[in-house]
C-alpha positions as CSV (number, residue, x, y, z in Angstrom):
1,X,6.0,-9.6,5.5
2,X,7.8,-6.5,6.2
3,X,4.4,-4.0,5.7
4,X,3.2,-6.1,9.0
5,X,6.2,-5.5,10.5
6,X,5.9,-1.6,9.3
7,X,2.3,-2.3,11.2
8,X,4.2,-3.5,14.4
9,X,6.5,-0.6,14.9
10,X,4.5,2.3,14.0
11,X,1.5,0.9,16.1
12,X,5.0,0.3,19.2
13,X,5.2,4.0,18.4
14,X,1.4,5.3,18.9
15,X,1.6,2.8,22.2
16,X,4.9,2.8,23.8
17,X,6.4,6.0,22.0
18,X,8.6,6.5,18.9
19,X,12.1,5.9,21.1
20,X,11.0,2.6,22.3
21,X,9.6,1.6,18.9
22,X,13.1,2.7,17.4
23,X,14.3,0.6,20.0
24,X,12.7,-2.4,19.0
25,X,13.5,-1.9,15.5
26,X,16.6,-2.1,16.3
27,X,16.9,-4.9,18.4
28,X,15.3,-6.9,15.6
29,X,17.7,-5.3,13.3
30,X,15.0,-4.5,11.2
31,X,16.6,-2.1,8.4
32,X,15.0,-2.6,4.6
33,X,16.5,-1.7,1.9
34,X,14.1,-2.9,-0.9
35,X,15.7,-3.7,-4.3
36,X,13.5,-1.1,-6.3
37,X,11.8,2.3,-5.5
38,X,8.8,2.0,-7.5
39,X,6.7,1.1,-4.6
40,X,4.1,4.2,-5.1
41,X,2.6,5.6,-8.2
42,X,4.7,8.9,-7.8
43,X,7.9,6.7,-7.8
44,X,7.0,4.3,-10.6
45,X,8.2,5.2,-14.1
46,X,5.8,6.0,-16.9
47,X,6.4,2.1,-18.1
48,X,6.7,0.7,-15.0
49,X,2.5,2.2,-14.3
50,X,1.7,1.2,-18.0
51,X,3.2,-2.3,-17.7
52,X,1.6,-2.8,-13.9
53,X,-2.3,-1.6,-15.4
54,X,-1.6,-4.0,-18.0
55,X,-0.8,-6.9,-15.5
56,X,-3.9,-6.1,-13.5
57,X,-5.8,-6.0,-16.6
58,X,-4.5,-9.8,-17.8
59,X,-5.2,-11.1,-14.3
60,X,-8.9,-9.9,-14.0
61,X,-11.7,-11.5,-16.2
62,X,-13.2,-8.9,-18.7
63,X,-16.7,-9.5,-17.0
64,X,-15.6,-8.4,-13.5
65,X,-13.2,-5.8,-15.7
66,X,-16.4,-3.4,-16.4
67,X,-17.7,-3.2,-12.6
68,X,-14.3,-1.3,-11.8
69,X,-16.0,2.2,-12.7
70,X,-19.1,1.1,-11.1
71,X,-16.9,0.0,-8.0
72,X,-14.6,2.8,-7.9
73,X,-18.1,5.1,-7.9
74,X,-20.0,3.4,-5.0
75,X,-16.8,3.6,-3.3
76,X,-16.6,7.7,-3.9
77,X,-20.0,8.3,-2.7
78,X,-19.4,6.0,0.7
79,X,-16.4,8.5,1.1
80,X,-18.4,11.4,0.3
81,X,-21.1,10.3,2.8
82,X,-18.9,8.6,6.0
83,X,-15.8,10.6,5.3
84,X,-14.4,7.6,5.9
């Protein structure tokens, strides 16, 4: 919930400027504090990385498992191409 609310008040910002979007955030009282900072890869402990790869691992079946290089590749050469 609060990465669409993250959406809201940045896309206030791009619309209405960054005061009024500060504004808002404040009206809503809109102040997160999340319990843990491991939110990004460069914030996430050595186990914490280990232990998430091993829980998207369990989750996915081993047959759609082995398209994730294939996947990951397409996906390079789209960026290469489109920039996008």
């Amino acid at each position: 919930m609060s990465a669409g609310i993250d959406l809201a008040l940045w896309l206030a910002g791009e619309i209405a400027g960054r005061e009024r979007a500060e504004a808002i955030q404040l009206v809503i009282e809109y102040d997160p504090h999340p319990p843990f900072d491991a939110g990004h890869i460069s914030k996430a402990s050595k186990e914490v990385q280990r232990l998430a790869n091993k829980m998207m691992d369990d989750s996915m079946p081993a047959d759609q498992r082995r398209l994730v290089p294939k996947i990951a590749w397409n996906r390079f050469i789209d960026l290469v191409r489109t920039g996008r």
